[in-house]
MIFI-188901 format. One record per residue (C-alpha): residue in three letters; x, y, z. Coordinates in steps of 0.2 Angstrom, whole numbers, padded with zeros to 4 digits, always signed. Example, Ala and Ser with C-alpha at 12.3 -4.5 7.8 and 13.67 -1.06 7.14 Angstrom:
// MIFI-188901
ALA+0062-0022+0039/SER+0068-0005+0036/
//
This chain:
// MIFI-188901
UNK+0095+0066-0043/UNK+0091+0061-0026/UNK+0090+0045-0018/UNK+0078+0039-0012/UNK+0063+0025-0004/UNK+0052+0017-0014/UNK+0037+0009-0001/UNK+0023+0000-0009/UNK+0010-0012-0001/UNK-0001-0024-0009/UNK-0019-0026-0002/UNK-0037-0031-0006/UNK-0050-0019-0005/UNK-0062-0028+0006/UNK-0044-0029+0021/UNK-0051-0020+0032/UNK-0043-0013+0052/UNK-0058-0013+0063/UNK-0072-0002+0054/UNK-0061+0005+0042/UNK-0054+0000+0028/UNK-0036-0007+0029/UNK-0031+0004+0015/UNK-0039+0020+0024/UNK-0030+0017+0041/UNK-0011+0014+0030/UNK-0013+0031+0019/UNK-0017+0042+0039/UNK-0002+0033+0047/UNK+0010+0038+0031/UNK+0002+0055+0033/UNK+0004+0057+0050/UNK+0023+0052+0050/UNK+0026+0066+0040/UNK+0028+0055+0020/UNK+0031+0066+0009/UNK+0015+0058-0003/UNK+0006+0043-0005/UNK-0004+0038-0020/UNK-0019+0022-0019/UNK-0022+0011-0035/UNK-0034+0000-0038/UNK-0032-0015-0050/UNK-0043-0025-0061/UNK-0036-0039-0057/UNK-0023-0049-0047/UNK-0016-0066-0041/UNK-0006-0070-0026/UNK-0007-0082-0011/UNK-0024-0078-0005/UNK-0031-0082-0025/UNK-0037-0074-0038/UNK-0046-0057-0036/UNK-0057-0049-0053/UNK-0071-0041-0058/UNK-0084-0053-0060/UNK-0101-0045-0066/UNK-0111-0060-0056/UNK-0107-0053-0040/UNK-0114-0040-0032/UNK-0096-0036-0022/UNK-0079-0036-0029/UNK-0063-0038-0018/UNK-0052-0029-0031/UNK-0032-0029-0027/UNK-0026-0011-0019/UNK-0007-0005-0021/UNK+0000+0009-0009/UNK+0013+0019-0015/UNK+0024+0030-0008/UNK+0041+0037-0011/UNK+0053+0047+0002/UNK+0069+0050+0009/UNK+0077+0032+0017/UNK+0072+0040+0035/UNK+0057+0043+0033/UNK+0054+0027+0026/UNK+0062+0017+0040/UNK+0053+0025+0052/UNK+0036+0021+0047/UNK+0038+0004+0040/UNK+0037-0006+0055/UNK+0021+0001+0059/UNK+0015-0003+0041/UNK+0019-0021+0043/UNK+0012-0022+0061/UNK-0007-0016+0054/UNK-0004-0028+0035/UNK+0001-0044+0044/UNK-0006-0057+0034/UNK-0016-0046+0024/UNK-0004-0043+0011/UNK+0014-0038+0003/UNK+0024-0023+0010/UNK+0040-0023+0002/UNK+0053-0007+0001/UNK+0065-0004-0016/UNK+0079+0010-0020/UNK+0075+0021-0032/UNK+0081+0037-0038/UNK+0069+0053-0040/UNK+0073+0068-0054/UNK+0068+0083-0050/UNK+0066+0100-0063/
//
């Protein structure tokens, strides 16, 4: 067992960082500090304080809820994270948990 970091970030789809979408710019910045592996999710739908975001067949675009995950040693973690919540701001949830990873 190691232990280890646990970073996930909540998003919308449509969160956007200049011309690129928010999620986009987040998963080249892990990459580039050197995180061992980052997986996006997107959701069907979600609540939170910016409302309710769903598929909804009568419009022509969806702003769907978007998870980050990411897990590594504490370190690594640290060393990214204020960067991560400098380019989320308002935009979402970024929050950091312990967890422990098992390994064959």
């Amino acid at each position: 067992m190691i232990k280890a970091k646990l970073l996930r970030i909540y998003l919308r789809e449509n969160d956007r960082h200049g011309d690129e979408p928010l999620y986009k710019y987040i998963i080249r910045i892990l990459k580039e500090n050197n995180i061992s592996g980052a997986t996006v999710f997107k959701g069907m739908c979600g609540y939170g304080v910016r409302g309710i975001s769903r598929v909804d067949i009568l419009r022509l675009s969806m702003n769907l809820p978007v998870v980050i995950e990411c897990v590594d040693k504490e370190e690594n973690i640290s060393k990214v994270l204020p960067k991560i919540i400098d380019v989320v701001g308002d935009n979402g949830l970024v929050y950091v948990m312990d967890v422990e990873v098992y390994k064959k």
